[in-house]
C-alpha positions in Angstrom: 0.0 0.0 0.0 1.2 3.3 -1.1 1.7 6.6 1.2 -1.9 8.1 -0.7 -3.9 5.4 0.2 -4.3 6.4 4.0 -5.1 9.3 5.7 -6.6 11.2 3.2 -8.8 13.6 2.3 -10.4 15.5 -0.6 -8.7 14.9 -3.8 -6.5 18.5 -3.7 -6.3 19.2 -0.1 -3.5 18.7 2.2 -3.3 15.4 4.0 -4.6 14.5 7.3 -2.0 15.1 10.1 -1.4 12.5 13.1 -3.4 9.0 12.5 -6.6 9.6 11.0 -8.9 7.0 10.1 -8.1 6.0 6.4 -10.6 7.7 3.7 -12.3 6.9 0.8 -14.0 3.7 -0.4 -12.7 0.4 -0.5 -13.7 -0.4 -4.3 -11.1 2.5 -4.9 -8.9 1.2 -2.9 -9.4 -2.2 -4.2 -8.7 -0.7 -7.6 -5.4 1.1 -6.5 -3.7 -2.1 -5.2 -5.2 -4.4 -8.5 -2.9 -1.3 -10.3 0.0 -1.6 -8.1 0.3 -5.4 -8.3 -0.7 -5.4 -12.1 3.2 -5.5 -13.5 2.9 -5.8 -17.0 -0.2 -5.8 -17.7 -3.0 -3.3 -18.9 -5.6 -2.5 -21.6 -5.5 -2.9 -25.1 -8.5 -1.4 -27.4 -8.3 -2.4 -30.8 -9.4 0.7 -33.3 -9.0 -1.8 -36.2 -7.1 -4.8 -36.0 -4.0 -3.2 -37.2 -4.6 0.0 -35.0 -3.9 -0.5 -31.8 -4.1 1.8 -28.2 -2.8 0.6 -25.2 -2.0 1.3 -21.6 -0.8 -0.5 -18.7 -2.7 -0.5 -15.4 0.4 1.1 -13.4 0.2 4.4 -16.0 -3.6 4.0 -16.0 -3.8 4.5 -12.2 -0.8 7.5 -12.5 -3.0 9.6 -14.9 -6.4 9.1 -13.0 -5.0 10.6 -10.3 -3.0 13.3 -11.9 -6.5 13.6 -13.1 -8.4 13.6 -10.3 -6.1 16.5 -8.9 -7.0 18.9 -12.5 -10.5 17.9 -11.6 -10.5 19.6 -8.2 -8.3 22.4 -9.0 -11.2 22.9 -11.9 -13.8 23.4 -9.3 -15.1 19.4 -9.3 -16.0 18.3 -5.6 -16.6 15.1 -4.6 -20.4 14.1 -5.0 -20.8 16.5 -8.5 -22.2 14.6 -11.6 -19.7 14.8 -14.8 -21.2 13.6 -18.2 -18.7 11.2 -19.9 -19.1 11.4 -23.8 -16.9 9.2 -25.8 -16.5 7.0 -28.6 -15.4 3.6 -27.6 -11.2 3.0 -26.6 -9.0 4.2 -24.2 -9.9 8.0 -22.9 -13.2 6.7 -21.4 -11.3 4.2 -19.3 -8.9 6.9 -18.5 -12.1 9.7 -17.4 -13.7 6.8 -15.5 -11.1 6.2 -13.4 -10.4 9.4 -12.6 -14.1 10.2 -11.4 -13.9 7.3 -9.2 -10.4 8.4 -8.2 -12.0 12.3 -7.6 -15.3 10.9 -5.8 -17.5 12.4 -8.1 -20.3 10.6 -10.4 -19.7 9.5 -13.8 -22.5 9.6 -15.9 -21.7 8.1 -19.2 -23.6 9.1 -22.8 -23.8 7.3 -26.1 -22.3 9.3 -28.6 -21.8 6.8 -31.4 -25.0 7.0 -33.3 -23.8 9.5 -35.8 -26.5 8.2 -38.3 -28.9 10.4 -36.4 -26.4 13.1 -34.5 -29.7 15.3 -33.3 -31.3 12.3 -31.4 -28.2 11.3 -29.8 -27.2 15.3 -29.2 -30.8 15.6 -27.8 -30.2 12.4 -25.4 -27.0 14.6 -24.4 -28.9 17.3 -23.8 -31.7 15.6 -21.8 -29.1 13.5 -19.7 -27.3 16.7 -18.9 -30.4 18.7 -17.4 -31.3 16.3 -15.2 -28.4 14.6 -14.1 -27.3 18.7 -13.2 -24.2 17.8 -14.3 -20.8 20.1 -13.8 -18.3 19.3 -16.4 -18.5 16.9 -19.8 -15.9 14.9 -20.4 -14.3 14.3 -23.5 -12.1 13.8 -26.4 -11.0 16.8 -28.3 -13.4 16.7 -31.3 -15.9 14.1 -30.0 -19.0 16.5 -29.9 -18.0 18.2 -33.8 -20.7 16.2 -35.2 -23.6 16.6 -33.0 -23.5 20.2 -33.7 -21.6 21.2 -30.6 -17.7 21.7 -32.5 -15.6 24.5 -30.5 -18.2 24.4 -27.5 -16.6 25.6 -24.2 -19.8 24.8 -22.4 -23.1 23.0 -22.9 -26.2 24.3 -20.7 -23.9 25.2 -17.9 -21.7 22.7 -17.9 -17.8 23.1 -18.9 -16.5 21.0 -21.3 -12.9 19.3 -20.5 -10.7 17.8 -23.1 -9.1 14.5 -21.1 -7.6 13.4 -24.6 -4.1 14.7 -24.1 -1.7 14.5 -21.4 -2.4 15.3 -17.4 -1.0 18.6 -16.5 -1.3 17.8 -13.1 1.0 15.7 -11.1 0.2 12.0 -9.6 2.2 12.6 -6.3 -0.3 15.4 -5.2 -3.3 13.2 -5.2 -4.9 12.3 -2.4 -8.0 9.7 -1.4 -11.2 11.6 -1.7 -13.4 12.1 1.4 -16.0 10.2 0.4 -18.0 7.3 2.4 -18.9 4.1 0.9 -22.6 5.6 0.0 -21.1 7.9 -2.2 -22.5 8.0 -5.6 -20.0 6.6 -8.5 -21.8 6.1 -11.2 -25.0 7.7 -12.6 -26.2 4.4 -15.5 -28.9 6.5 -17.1 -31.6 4.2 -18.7 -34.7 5.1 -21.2 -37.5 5.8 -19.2 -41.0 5.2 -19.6 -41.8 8.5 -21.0 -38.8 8.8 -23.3 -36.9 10.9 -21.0 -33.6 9.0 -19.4 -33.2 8.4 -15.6 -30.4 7.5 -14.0 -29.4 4.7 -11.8 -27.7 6.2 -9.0 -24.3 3.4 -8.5 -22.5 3.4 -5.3 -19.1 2.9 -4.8 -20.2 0.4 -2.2 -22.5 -1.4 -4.6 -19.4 -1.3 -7.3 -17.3 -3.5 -4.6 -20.3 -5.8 -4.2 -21.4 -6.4 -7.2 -17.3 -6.8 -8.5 -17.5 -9.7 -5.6 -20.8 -11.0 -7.0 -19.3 -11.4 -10.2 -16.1 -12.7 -9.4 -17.2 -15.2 -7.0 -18.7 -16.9 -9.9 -16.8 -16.3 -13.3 -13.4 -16.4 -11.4 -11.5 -13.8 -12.8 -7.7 -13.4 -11.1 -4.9 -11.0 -12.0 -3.9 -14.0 -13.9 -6.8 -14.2 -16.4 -7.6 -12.5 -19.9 -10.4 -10.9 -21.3 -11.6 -9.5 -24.3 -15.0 -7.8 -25.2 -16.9 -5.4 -27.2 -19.8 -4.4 -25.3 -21.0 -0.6 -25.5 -19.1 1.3 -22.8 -22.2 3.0 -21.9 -24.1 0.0 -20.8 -24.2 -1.8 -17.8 -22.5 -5.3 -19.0 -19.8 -3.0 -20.6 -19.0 -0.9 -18.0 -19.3 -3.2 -15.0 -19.2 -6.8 -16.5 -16.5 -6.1 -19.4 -14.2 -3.0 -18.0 -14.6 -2.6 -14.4 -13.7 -6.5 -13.3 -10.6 -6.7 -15.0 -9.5 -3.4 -13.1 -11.0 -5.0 -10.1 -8.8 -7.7 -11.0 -5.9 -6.8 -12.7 -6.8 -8.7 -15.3 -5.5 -8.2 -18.9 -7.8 -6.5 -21.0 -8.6 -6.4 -24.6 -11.0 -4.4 -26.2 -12.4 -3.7 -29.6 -15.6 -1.2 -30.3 -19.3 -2.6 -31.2 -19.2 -1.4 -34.7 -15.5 -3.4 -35.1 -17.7 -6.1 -33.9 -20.5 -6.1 -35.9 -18.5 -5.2 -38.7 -16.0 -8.4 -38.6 -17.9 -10.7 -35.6 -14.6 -12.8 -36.2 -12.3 -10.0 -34.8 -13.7 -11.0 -31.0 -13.1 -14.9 -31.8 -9.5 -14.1 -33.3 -8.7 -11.9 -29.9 -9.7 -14.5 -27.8 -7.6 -17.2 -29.7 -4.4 -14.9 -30.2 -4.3 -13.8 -26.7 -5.7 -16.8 -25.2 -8.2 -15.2 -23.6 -9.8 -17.0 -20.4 -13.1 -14.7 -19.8 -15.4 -13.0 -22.2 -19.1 -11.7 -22.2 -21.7 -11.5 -25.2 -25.5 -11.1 -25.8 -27.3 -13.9 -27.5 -27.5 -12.2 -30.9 -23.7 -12.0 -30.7 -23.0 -15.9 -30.5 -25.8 -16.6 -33.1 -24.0 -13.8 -35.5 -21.1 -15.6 -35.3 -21.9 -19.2 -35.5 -23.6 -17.8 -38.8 -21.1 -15.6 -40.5 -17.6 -16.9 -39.3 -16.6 -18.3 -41.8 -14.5 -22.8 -42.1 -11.3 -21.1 -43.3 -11.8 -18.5 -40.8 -13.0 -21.0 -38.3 -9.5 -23.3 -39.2 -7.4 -20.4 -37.6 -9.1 -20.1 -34.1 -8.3 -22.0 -31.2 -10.6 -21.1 -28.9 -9.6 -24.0 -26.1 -8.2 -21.2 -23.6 -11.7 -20.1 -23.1 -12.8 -21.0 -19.1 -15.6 -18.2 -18.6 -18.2 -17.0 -21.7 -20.9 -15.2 -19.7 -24.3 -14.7 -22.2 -27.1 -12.3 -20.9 -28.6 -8.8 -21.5 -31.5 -10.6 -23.4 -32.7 -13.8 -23.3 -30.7 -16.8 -22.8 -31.9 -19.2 -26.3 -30.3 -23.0 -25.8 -30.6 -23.1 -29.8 -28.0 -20.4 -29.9 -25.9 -21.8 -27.7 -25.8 -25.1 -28.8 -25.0 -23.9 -32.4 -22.5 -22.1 -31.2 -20.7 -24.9 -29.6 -21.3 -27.2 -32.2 -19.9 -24.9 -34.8 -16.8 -24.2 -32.8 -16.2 -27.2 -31.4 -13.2 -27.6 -33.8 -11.8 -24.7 -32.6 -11.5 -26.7 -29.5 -14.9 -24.8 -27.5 -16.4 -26.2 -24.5 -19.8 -25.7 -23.9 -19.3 -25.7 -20.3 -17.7 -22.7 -20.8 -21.4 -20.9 -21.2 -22.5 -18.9 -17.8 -26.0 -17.7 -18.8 -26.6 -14.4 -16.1 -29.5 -12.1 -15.3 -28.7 -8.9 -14.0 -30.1 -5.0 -14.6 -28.5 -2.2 -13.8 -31.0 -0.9 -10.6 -29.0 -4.2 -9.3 -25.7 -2.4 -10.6 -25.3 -5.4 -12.8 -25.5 -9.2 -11.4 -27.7 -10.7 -10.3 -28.0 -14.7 -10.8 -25.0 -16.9 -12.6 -25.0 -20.5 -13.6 -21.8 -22.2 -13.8 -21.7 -26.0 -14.2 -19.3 -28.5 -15.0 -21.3 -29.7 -18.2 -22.6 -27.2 -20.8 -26.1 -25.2 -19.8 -29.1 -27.1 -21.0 -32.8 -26.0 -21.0 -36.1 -27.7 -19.0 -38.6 -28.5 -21.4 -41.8 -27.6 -19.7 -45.8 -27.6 -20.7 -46.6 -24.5 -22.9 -49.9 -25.1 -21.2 -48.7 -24.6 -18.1 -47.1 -21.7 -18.8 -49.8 -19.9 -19.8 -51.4 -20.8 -16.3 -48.7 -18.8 -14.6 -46.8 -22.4 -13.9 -43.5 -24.3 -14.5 -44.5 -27.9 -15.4 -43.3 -30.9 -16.7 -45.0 -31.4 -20.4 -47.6 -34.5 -20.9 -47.7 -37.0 -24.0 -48.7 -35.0 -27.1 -48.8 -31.2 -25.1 -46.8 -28.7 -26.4 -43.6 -27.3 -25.0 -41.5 -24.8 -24.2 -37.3 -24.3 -23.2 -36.1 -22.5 -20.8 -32.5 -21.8 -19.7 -31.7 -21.5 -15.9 -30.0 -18.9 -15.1 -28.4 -19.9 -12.2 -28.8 -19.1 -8.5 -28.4 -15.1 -6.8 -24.7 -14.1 -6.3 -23.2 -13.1 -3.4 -25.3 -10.7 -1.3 -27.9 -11.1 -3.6 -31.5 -12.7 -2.5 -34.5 -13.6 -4.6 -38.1 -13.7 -4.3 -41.0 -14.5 -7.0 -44.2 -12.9 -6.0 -47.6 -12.3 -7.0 -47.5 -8.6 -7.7 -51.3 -8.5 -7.3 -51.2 -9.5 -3.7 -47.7 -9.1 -3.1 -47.3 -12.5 -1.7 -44.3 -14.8 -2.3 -44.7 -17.7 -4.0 -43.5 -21.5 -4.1 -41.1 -22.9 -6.5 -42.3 -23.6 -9.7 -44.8 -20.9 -10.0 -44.5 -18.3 -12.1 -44.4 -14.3 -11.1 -42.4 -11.1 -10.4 -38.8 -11.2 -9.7 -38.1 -9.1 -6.5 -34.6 -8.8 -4.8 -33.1 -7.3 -2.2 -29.2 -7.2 -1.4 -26.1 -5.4 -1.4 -26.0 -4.5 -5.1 -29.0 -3.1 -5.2 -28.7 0.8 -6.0 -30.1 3.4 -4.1 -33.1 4.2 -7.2 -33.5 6.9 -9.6 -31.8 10.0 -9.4 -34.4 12.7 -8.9 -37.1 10.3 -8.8 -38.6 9.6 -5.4 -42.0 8.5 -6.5 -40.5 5.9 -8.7 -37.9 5.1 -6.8 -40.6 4.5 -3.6 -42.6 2.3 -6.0 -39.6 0.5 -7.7 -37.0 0.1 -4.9 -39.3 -0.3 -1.7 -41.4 -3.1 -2.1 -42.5 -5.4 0.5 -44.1 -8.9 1.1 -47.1 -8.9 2.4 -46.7 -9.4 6.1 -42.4 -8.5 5.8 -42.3 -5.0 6.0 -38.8 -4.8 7.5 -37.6 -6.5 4.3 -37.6 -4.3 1.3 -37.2 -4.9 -2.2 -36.2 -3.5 -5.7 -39.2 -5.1 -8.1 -37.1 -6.1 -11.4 -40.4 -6.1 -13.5 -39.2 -9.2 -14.8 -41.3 -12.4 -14.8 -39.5 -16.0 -13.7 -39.8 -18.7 -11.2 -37.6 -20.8 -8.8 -36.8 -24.5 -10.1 -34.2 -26.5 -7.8 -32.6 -23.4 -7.0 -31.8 -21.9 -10.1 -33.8 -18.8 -11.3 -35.8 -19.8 -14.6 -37.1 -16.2 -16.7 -40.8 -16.1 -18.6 -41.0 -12.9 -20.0 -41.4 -9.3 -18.5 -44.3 -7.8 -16.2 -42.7 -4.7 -18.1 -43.4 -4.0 -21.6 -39.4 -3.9 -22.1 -38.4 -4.6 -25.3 -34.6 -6.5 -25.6 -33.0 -6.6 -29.2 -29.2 -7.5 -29.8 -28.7 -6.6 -26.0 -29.7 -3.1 -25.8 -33.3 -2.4 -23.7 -35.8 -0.7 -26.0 -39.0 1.2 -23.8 -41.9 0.8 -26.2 -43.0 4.0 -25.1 -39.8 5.7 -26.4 -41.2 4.1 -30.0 -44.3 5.4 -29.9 -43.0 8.9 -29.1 -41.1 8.8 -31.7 -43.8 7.4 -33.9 -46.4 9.9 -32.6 -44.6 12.9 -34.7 -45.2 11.3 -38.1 -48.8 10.5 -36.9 -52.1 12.7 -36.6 -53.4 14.6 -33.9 -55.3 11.8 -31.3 -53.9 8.9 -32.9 -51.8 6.7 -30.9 -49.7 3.8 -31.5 -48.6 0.4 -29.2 -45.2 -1.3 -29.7 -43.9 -4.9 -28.7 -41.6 -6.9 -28.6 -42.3 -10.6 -31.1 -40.0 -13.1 -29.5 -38.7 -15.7 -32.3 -40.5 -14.1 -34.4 -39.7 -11.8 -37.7 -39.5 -8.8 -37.3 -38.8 -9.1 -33.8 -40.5 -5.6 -33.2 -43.8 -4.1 -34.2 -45.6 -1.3 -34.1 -49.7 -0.6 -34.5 -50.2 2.5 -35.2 -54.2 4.7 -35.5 -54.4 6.9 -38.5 -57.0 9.4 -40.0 -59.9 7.6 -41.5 -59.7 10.0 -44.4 -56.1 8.4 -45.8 -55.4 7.5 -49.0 -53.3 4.4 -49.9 -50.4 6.2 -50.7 -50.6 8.3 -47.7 -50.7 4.5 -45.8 -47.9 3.8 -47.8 -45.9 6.6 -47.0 -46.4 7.0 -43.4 -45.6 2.8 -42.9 -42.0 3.4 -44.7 -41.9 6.8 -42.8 -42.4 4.7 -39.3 -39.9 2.6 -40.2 -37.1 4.6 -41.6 -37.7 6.8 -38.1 -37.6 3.6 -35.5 -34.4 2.4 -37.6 -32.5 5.7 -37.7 -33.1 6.8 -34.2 -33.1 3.2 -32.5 -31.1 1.2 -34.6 -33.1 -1.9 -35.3 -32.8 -3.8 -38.0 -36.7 -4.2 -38.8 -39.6 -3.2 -37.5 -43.4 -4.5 -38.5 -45.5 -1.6 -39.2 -49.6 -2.7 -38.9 -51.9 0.3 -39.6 -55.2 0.6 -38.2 -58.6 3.2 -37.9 -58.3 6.2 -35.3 -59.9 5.1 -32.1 -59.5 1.3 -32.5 -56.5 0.4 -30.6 -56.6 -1.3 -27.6 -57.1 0.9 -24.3 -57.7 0.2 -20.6 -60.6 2.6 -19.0 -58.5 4.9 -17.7 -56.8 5.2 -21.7 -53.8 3.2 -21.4 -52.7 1.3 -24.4 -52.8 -1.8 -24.1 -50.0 -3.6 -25.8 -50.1 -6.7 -24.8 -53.7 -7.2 -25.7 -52.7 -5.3 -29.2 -50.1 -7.8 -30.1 -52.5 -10.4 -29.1 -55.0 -9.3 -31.6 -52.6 -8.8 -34.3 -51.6 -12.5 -34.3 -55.1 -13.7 -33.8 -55.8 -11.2 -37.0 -58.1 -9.7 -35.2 -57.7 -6.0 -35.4 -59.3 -4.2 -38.8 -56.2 -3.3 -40.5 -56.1 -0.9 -43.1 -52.4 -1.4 -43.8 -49.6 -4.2 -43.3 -46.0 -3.6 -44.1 -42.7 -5.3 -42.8 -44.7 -8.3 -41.4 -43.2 -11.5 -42.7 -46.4 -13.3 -40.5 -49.0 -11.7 -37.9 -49.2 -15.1 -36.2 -47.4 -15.9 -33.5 
């Protein structure tokens, strides 16, 4: 342990004379000795595969706090919010660090979407009025082309270049002042009503969750990692970044686009670096067992791989299986597969399964299902699969309860996932009502047992949490969490005035989205034409999904509750049962389920 790391204070104020308690948070102190011990070994983010950044984690933990001390001696305090705006690599590693190091909250921002640069500059802006944030972080030239080139400020807040080198010195750092309720990280989510809201992260949830997650995938100083997730999101920042620093772990990187670009650049990582840990969403092992292609499969050797975590959306054994069928020869083991559930109000994990064989799913009664119940399936009934997804991690409990009564319910039966634990967060910034309603649950009878209420629909089976769907009409594509209300705003400018629209999600279905949407009775067919392609080209530029079903119907005819909810559930009921008077169909390969 290093002179900084005890007694303390403030990052840019004189130490603490005479023996003072030591200061700060243990998850930064956890991350300063991880750095310390971490000889040799570092990040490295792959721009392309011939262009390459890197940093060890002895210089990354110099520059943080060199950093940390510019940030005070700019005004920062510990508790302020900083936006963090950057493009995938290195300089985001390098400004989250340095928050944590400064005991202020980092609030990270997509700004890669440069396909639409005024939705994403207008998520920028939203993020930055309500997280009331001080300072944006970020690479010189980052913001040029959302409209915000040259900008020394944006709605109050100073914009600092962290791109070139720390002006400040290391050696005058010292261990904020901060308790372990201190907010790190502000993981700002779509919200219900299309405006963000952020998860407020402490540093205290950061150490548990790292212990969580560890205690299952086994990551040591020793292993090696490469991903590609979006740095924005919570498997990328938590799962994918933060445990290797935790760690010490060797990390290599690449960006999402690289990714989708060349799926085979993460498989040729893991093989030339023989990577021991690495983390994907379904859709990213199913691209890959499709694309990838023999000669390209002859020149992996994917044996070193001990840890392949698969969550953010739904857990499909079809996938899975192709995948280790396909890559067999590359010397995968499908025991390697550690299907997870986690959110971020739970700052990331929340249930793991790790086995010695490779995952497989329970085939259960589609019947049963229906009836709220996990069941084995009689001669002739239809079926279902489901993939365990292990039991809670450390800290973590689970209950499935009726959210009608509020009552918790046996194994095998089917209803809301509540938990409670030390990685829960402490709810939405600047949100009491929801956070009251989302993050203080009780069982009926337990009211000295409060719980966050996940939304999410699953059931106990010998120990091992088994998901069903969402209570929530969230809508998961490629690993990215989609509000169908954020659709239908969107939507709602290209329709007319009164006429609203329901979105859903079509699991194993194509397109896996779709929208129904009320227009004028008065509308000609090439008006119905034009608005469908309209819809679509909007939901595709400003969400980035790949398709989207577009079903037209009369003003007045959706689906509403009494009270004039939309009723989306119902509405994508009807549309497979054809039962809604369509005056329009586009983008549909089938309406039926």
């Amino acid at each position: 342990m290093t002179e900084s790391d005890v007694n303390v204070p403030r990052a840019g104020a004189p130490a603490r004379e005479g023996g003072a308690a030591e200061s700060g948070t243990e998850f930064v102190r956890r991350l300063r000795r991880s750095a310390t011990d971490a000889a040799g070994r570092g990040i490295r983010f792959y721009r392309s595969p011939v262009d390459v950044a890197e940093v060890s984690y002895v210089d990354l933990d110099a520059d943080a706090r060199a950093r940390a001390v510019e940030f005070a001696r700019a005004g920062l305090t510990p508790g302020d919010v900083v936006i963090l705006a950057f493009e995938p690599g290195l300089p985001f590693v390098r400004a989250l660090l340095a928050c944590l190091y400064a005991g202020v909250a980092a609030a990270p921002v997509p700004i890669t979407a440069m396909r639409n640069p005024d939705a994403v500059r207008q998520r920028l802006l939203a993020i930055l009025e309500d997280a009331g944030a001080k300072a944006v972080l970020t690479e010189t030239g980052a913001l040029d082309g959302l409209g915000l080139a040259g900008e020394t400020s944006i709605a109050d807040a100073a914009v600092i270049a962290v791109d070139g080198p720390a002006a400040a010195s290391a050696e005058d750092w010292r261990m904020p002042d901060i308790d372990e309720s201190a907010l790190a990280i502000l993981q700002y989510t779509s919200g219900s009503t299309g405006l963000p809201k952020g998860v407020m992260v402490s540093h205290a949830n950061l150490y548990a969750n790292q212990q969580a997650i560890g205690g299952i995938v086994g990551m040591t100083a020793d292993s090696v990692t490469v991903g590609w997730l979006p740095h924005y999101h919570d498997m990328g920042l938590i799962g994918q970044i933060l445990q290797p620093l935790f760690t010490g772990a060797m990390l290599h990187m690449t960006s999402p686009s690289q990714f989708l670009r060349r799926p085979v650049l993460w498989l040729r990582l893991i093989s030339e670096h023989r990577a021991t840990h690495t983390v994907g969403p379904d859709f990213a092992f199913a691209l890959c067992s499709r694309l990838v292609t023999d000669d390209q499969l002859a020149e992996l050797d994917l044996s070193s791989l001990q840890t392949v975590i698969t969550g953010a959306e739904p857990v499909r054994i079809d996938t899975l299986d192709a995948f280790t069928a396909r890559f067999a020869a590359a010397g995968f083991r499908g025991e390697a597969f550690v299907p997870a559930f986690g959110m971020a109000e739970t700052t990331l994990l929340i249930t793991a399964h790790r086995d010695t064989v490779p995952p497989r799913a329970i085939v259960v009664s589609a019947e049963a299902l229906e009836r709220d119940e996990i069941a084995a399936a009689g001669p002739g009934e239809r079926t279902a699969e489901l993939v365990p997804c292990g039991a809670p991690g450390a800290g973590m409990e689970i209950a499935i309860v009726d959210p009608a009564t509020a009552m918790e319910l046996r194994d095998g039966r089917i209803g809301e996932i509540w938990v409670r634990g030390t990685s829960v967060t402490q709810g939405y910034w600047r949100r009491p009502d929801e956070t009251a309603a989302e993050f203080g649950a009780t069982l009926a009878g337990v009211a000295d047992e409060v719980y966050l209420r996940t939304g999410d629909l699953g059931a106990m089976v010998d120990g091992e949490l088994v998901i069903t769907g969402r209570l929530k009409d969230l809508i998961i594509v490629r690993g990215r969490n989609i509000y169908p209300q954020d659709l239908e705003h969107s939507a709602a400018e290209l329709l007319g005035a009164g006429c609203l629209s329901a979105a859903f999600e079509r699991p194993g279905v194509a397109p896996e989205v779709g929208i129904v949407a009320e227009v004028d009775p008065s509308a000609t067919a090439e008006d119905l034409d034009a608005l469908a392609t309209a819809l679509r080209a909007r939901v595709a530029t400003e969400f980035t999904l790949p398709a989207l079903g577009v079903a037209l119907i009369r003003k007045g005819t959706l689906p509403r509750t009494t009270s004039g909810k939309v009723q989306r559930a119902l509405t994508r009921r009807l549309l497979h049962q054809q039962r809604l008077q369509l005056v329009h169909l586009d983008g549909f390969e089938t309406v039926s389920a």
